[in-house]
N, C-alpha and C positions, 0 to 999 in steps of 0.2 A: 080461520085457517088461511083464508085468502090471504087475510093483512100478515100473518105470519111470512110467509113467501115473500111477498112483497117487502119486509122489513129485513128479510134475509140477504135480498136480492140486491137492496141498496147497501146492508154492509159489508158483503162481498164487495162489492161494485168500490166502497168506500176502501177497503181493505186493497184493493186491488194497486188502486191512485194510488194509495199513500206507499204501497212496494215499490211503483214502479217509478214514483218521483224521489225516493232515498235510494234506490238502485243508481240512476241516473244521473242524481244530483251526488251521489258517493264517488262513482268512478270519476266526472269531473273534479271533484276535489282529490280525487288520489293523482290524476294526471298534470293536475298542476301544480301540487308539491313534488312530483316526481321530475317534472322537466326542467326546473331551475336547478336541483341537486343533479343531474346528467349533465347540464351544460356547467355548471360548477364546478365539476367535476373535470369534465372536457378541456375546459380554459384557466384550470389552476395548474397544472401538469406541466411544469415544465425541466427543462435538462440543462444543464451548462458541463463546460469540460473545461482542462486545463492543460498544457502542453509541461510534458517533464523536462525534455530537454533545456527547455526556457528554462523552468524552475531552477534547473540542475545550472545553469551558467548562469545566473543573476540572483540567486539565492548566497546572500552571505555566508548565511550557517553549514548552507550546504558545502558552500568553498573553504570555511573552515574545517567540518569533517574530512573532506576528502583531503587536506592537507597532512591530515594527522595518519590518516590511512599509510598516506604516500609516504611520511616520514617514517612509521610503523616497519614498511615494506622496506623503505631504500636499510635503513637498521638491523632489518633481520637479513637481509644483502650482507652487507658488513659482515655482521659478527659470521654468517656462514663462510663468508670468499676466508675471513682472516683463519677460520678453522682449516677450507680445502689448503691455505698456502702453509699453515704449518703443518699439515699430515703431507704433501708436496717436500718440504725441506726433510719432514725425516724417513722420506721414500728416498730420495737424493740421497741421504745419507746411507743407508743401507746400500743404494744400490754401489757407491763407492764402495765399501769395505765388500759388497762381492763376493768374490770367490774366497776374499779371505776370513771370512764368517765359519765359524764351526757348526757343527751341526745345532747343537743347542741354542746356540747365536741364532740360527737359522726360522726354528720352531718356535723361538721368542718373538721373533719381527715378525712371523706369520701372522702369531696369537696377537700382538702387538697392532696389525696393522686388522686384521677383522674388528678389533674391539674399537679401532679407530673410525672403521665403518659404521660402525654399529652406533657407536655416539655420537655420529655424525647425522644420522639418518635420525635418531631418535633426538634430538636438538632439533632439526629441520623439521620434524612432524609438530613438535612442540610448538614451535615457535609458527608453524602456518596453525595452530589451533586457535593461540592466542592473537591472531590478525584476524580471524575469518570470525570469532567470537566478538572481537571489537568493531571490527563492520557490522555485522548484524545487530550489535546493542544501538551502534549509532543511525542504522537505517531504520530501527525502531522509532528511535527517539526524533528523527527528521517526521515519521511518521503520522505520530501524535502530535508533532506538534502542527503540523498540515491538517489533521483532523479536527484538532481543539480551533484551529483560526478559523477552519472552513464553518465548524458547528456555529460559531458567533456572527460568520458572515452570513448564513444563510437565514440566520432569523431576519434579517431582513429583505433578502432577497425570495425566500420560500420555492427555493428549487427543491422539484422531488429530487433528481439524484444529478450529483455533480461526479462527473467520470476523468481518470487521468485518461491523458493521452499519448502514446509512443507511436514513433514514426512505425514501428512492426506490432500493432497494437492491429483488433478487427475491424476501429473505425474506416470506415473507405472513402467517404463523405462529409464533411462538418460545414456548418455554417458558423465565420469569426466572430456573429453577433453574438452568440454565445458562450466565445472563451473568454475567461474570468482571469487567464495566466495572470496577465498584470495589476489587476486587482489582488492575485492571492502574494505575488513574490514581494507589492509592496506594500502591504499589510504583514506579512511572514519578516522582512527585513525591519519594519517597523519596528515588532515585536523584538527580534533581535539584538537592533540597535540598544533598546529599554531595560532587557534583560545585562547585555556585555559592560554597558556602566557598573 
């Protein structure tokens, strides 16, 4: 009975050791795979930003879209001014014949000149539908393609997130070590140059 106790007493005792040095020796080994994956962590993070302004003035493609825009715009100028001058000559005309317009004459130029309104307004809507549609297909397409260069440059740069930047944007603060601007406009024009051949 005695030696019973006694055999009890070392395997507890034995039991005891071997808990407290895998307790021990466990947390050490959980804290030292955990501190190189935090500082990993910590010093892989990084940001880069890009200025649009720049983009937007040293970017070819860009200067080509916005060309196309402005020629879009100055065209539908045109064709609206050459509509307002001839609804202009046949107001002119009317108001010359005057008083001497019959009444039916009268009720004609009325219905004549609303309808002139009217296709005049409904042309001008048209026509800012199909500019404001064409700016946003090409602001897309400027888009993508800043996306698709950026995705390829950051495989080797591994920035978590690369931010635009506007002068009325939330940034308050930058540091230039990290604008990439010129890297992205002459990689972006690269590209350009390769594709416009």
């Amino acid at each position: 009975m005695k030696n019973i106790s006694i055999i009890l007493s070392v395997v507890s005792l034995l039991l005891i050791a071997t808990l407290f040095y895998l307790f021990y020796s466990g947390s050490a080994k959980t804290k030292s795979v955990t501190e190189p994956v935090e500082k990993q962590a910590a010093t892989s993070f990084r940001i880069a930003y890009f200025e649009i302004d720049s983009l937007e003035a040293h970017y070819g493609y860009f200067k080509e879209v916005l060309a196309q825009v402005n020629q879009k715009t100055n065209a539908m100028n045109v064709e609206l001014s050459g509509m307002e001058k001839s609804y202009q000559k046949k107001i002119a005309e009317w108001q010359k014949k005057g008083t001497t317009m019959s009444q039916a004459e009268s009720e004609q130029a009325q219905q004549e000149y609303a309808l002139m309104q009217q296709n005049y307004q409904s042309r001008k809507q048209s026509l800012q539908e199909e500019l404001f549609k064409q700016q946003e297909d090409l602001k897309s397409d400027i888009r993508k393609k800043i996306e698709a260069f950026l995705k390829e440059y950051n495989k080797q740069k591994n920035y978590s997130f690369i931010f635009a930047y506007e002068s009325n944007s939330f940034m308050y603060a930058r540091d230039t070590t990290y604008n990439i601007t010129r890297d992205l406009v002459d990689g972006l024009n690269a590209d350009y140059g390769k594709n416009k051949k």
